[in-house]
C-alpha positions as CSV (number, residue, x, y, z in Angstrom):
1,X,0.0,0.0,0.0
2,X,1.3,3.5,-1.2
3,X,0.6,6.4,1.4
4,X,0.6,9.7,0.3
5,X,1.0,13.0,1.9
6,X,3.2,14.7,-0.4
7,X,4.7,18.4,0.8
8,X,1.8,19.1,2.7
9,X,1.2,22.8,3.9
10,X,2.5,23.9,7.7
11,X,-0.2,26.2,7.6
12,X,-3.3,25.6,5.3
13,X,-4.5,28.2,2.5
14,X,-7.0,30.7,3.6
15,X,-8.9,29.2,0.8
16,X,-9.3,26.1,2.2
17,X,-12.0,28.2,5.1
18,X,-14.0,28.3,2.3
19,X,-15.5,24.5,2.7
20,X,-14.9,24.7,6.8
21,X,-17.5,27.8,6.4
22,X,-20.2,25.9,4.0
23,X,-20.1,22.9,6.7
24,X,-20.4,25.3,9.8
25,X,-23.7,27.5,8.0
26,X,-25.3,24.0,7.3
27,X,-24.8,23.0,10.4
28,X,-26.1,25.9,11.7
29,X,-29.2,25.6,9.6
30,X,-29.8,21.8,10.0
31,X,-29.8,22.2,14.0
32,X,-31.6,25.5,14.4
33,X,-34.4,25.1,11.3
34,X,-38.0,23.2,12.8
35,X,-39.6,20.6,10.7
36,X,-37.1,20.4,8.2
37,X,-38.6,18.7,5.2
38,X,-36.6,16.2,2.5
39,X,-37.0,19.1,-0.3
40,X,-35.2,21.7,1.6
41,X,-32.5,19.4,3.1
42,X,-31.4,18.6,0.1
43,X,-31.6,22.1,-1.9
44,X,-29.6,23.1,1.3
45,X,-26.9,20.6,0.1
46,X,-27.1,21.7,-3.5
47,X,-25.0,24.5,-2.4
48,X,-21.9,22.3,-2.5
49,X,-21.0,23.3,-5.5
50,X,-19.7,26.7,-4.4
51,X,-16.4,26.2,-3.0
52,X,-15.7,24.6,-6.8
53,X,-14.5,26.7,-9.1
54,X,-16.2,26.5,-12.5
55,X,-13.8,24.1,-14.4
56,X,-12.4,26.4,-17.8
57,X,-12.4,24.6,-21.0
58,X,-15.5,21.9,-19.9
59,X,-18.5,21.9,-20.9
60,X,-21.5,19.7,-20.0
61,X,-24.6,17.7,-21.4
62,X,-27.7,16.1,-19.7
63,X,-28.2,12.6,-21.0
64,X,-29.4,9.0,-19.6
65,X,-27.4,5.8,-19.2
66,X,-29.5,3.0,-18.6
67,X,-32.2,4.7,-17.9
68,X,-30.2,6.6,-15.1
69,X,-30.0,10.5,-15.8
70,X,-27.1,12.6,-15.4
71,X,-24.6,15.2,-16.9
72,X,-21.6,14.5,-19.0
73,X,-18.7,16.7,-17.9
74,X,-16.5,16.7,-21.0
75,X,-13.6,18.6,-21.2
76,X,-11.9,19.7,-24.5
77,X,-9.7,17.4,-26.2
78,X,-10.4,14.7,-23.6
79,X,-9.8,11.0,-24.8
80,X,-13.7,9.8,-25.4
81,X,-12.9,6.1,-24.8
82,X,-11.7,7.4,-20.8
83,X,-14.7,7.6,-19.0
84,X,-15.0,8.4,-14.8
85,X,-18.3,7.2,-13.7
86,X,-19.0,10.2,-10.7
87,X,-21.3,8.3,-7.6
88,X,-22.2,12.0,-5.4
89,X,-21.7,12.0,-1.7
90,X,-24.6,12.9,0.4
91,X,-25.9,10.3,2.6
92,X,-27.0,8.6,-0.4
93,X,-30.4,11.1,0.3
94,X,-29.2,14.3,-0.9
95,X,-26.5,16.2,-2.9
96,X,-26.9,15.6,-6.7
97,X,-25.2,15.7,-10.5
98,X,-25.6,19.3,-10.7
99,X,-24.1,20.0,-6.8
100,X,-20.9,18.1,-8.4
101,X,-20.4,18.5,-11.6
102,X,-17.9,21.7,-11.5
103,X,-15.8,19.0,-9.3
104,X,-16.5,16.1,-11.8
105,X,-15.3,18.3,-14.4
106,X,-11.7,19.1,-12.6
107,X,-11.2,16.2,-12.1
108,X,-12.0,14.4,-15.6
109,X,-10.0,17.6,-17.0
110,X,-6.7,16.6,-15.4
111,X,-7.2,12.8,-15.8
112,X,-7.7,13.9,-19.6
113,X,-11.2,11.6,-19.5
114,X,-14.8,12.2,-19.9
115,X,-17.4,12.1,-16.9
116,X,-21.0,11.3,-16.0
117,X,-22.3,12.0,-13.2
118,X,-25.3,9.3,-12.0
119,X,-28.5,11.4,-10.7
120,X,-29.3,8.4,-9.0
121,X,-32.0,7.1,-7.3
122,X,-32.2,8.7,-3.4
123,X,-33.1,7.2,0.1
124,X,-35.5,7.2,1.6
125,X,-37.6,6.9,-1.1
126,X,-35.3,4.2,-2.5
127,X,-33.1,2.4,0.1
128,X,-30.4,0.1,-0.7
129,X,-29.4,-1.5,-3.1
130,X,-31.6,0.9,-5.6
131,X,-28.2,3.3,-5.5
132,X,-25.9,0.1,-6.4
133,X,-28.1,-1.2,-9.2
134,X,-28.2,2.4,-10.9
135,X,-24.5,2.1,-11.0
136,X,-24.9,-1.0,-12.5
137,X,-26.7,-0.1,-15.1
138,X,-25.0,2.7,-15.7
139,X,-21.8,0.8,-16.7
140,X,-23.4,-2.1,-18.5
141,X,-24.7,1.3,-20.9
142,X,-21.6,2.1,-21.0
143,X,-19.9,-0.7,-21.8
144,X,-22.3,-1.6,-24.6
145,X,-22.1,1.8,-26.3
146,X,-18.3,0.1,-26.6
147,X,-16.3,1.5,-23.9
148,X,-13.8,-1.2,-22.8
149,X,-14.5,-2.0,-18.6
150,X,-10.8,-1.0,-18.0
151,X,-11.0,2.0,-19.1
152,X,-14.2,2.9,-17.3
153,X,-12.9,4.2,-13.4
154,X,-16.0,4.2,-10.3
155,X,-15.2,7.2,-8.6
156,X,-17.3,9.2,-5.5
157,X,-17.1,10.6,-2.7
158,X,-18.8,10.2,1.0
159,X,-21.7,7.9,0.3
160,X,-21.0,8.3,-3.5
161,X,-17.8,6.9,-2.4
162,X,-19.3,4.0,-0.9
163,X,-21.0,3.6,-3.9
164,X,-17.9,3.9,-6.3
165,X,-16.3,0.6,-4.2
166,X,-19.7,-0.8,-4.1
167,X,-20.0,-1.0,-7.7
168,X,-17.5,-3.1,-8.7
169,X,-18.2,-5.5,-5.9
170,X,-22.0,-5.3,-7.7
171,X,-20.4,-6.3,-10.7
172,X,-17.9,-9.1,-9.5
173,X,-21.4,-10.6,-7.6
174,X,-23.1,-10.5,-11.2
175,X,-20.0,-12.1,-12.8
176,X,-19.7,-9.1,-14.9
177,X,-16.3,-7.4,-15.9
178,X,-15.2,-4.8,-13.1
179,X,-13.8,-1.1,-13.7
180,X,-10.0,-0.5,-14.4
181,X,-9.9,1.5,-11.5
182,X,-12.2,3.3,-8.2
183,X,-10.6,6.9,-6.7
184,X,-12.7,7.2,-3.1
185,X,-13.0,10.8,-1.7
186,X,-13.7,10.6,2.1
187,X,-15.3,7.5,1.4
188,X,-18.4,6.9,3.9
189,X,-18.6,3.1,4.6
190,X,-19.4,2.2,7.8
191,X,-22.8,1.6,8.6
192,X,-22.2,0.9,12.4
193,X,-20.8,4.1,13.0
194,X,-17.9,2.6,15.1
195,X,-15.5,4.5,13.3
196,X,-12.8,5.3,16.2
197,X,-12.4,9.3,14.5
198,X,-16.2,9.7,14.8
199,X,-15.0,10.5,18.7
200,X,-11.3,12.1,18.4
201,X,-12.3,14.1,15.1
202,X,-16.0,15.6,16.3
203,X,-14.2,19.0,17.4
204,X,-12.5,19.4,14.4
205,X,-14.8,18.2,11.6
206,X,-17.4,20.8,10.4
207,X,-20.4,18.9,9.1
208,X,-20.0,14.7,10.0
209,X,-21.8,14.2,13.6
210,X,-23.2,11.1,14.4
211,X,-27.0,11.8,15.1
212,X,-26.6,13.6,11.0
213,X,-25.4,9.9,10.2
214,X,-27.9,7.8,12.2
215,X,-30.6,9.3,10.1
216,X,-29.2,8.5,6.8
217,X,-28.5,5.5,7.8
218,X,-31.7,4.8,8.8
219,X,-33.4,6.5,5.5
220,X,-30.9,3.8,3.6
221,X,-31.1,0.8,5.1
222,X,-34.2,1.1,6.2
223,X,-35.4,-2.4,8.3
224,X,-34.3,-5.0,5.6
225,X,-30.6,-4.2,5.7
226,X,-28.5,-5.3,8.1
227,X,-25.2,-2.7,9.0
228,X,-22.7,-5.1,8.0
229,X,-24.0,-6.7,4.7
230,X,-20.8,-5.9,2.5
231,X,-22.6,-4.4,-0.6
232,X,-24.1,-1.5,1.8
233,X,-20.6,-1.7,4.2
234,X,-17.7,-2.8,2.1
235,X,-15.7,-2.9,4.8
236,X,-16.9,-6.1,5.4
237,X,-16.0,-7.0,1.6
238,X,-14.0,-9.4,0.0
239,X,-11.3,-7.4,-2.0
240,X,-9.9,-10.4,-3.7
241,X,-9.1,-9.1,-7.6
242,X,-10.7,-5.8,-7.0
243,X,-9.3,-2.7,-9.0
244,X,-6.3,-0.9,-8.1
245,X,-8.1,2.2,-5.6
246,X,-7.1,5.4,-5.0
247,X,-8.8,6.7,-1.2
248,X,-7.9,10.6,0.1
249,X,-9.5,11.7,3.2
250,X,-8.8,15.3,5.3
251,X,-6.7,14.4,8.4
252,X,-9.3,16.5,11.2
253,X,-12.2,14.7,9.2
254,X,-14.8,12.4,11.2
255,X,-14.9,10.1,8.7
256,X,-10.9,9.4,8.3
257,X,-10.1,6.2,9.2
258,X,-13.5,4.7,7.0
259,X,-10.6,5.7,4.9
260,X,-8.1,4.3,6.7
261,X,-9.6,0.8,7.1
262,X,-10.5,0.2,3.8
263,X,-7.2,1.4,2.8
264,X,-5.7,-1.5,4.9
265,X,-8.9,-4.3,4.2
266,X,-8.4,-4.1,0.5
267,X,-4.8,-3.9,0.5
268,X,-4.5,-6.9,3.0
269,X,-6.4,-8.7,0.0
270,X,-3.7,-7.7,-2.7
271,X,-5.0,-4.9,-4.0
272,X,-2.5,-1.8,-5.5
273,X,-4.2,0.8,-2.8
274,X,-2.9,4.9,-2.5
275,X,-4.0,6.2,0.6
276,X,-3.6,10.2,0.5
277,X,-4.4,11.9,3.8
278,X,-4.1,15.8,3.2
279,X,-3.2,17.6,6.3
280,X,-6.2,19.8,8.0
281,X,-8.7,19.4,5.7
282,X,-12.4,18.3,5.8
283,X,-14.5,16.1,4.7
284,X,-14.3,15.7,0.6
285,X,-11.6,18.8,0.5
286,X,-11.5,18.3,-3.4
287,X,-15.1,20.3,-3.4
288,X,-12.3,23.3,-3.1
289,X,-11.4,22.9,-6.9
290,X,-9.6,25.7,-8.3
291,X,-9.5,27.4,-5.4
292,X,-6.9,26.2,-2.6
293,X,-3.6,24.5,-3.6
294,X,-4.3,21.5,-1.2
295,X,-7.5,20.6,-3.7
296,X,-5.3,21.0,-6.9
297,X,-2.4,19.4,-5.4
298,X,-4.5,16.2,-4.7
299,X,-6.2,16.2,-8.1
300,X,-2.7,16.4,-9.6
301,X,-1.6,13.1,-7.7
302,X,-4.7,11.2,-8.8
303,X,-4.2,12.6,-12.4
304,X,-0.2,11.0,-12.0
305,X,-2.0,8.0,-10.4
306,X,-4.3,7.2,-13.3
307,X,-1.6,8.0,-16.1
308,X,0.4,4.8,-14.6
């Protein structure tokens, strides 16, 4: 297993308030608002696009994949036949294709790829595995419009994380081919919440508490699911021939050692893991796009990571 925590900054960018800021309003909001309905929690998290910079030289294209809508980030001269698949975070209940695109979009621009981000299917109105079999069948499109499975990568982050690890498991269950490769942003996989950073991280991490997870846990799983079925919590998985995975996570984040454990589950199974744990920075940092150095420094290592 490769660790990474290249040069990291002894004091971190002004910019990178920006995302601390976004995660401290919500929180503000989401503890002090009365009867907070589904519609306005989630158009409350459609704001995490605005850290992101808008990515120059992409454009983007609503389409459906399977019958699963999304947007196409495609940036110019990007190799067509490189494809990200883009899983958003969110407690698998909110955040959406349009919240992430701009960060989609950065990213697919320094891999040199094409991206579609799933609008897929939401809990509570769709508990697992409704999330999981959009991804499916969002990569079965794919591959039958020609793309070759290896060059197709799962990538996500928080739940969408989850779901970008889930995948491929999905697939391997199916007996279908598996992606080339999964990148994990603050991957959110533990469904038992007995992550031990849930407890030394809670003064330092601006948005993951455990009560905000307990609910979307509940809206997921729902009664049917047990915590530790691996296809919901792959760290219970079997990462025997799994792709080669790429997980970052923010050191002072609550969720750092889901991280951390399926850095060390998959790579006690053989897989080719990079773990990159970015000094001071919260949960899914990369949202700061074109904005703070420690976002653009990360994308840069996934971008050298891919090109292997």
């Amino acid at each position: 297993m490769s660790i990474s925590s290249e040069n990291p900054p002894k004091v971190n960018s002004p910019e990178s308030d920006l995302l601390r800021n976004l995660y401290a309003d919500w929180d503000q909001i989401l503890n002090n608002t009365k009867g907070l309905t589904t519609r306005l929690f989630r158009s409350i998290f459609d704001e995490w696009h605005q850290p992101t910079r808008e990515p120059e030289g992409v454009t983007y294209k609503d389409d459906t994949l399977g019958g699963i809508p999304g947007i196409w980030a495609l940036p110019v001269g990007a190799d067509r036949s490189k494809v990200l698949m883009y899983t958003h975070g969110g407690g698998f209940s909110v955040g959406s294709a349009s919240s992430h695109r701009k960060l989609a979009g950065h990213v697919a621009k320094a891999l040199g790829a094409t991206v579609f981000v799933l609008e897929y299917r939401r809990a509570p109105e769709h508990p697992h595995p409704a999330q999981l079999e959009d991804g499916v069948a969002v990569f079965e499109a794919l591959v039958d419009a020609g793309i070759d499975p290896g060059d197709i990568t799962t990538i996500g982050d928080s739940a969408g994380g989850n779901l970008a690890v889930g995948i491929p498991l999905a697939l391997r269950k199916l007996g279908r081919p598996l992606p080339g490769q999964v990148i994990a942003f603050s991957p959110w996989l533990d469904m038992e919440n007995k992550g031990e950073t849930l407890t030394s991280n809670n003064d330092t991490d601006a948005l993951i508490t455990v009560p905000l997870l307990e609910g979307m846990i509940a809206g997921v799983l729902g009664d049917s699911v047990r915590p530790d079925e691996p296809l919901a919590n792959p760290l219970y998985a079997d990462f025997t021939e799994f792709p080669r995975l790429y997980i970052n996570a923010g050191s002072v984040e609550a969720l750092l050692d889901n991280a951390t454990r399926l850095a060390d589950r998959a790579s006690a199974a053989g897989v080719d893991v990079t773990l990159s744990v970015v000094e001071g920075m919260q949960h899914v940092f990369p949202f700061l796009a074109g904005r703070a150095l420690e976002a653009d420094d990360e994308i840069n290592r996934i971008a050298e990571w891919y090109c292997k």
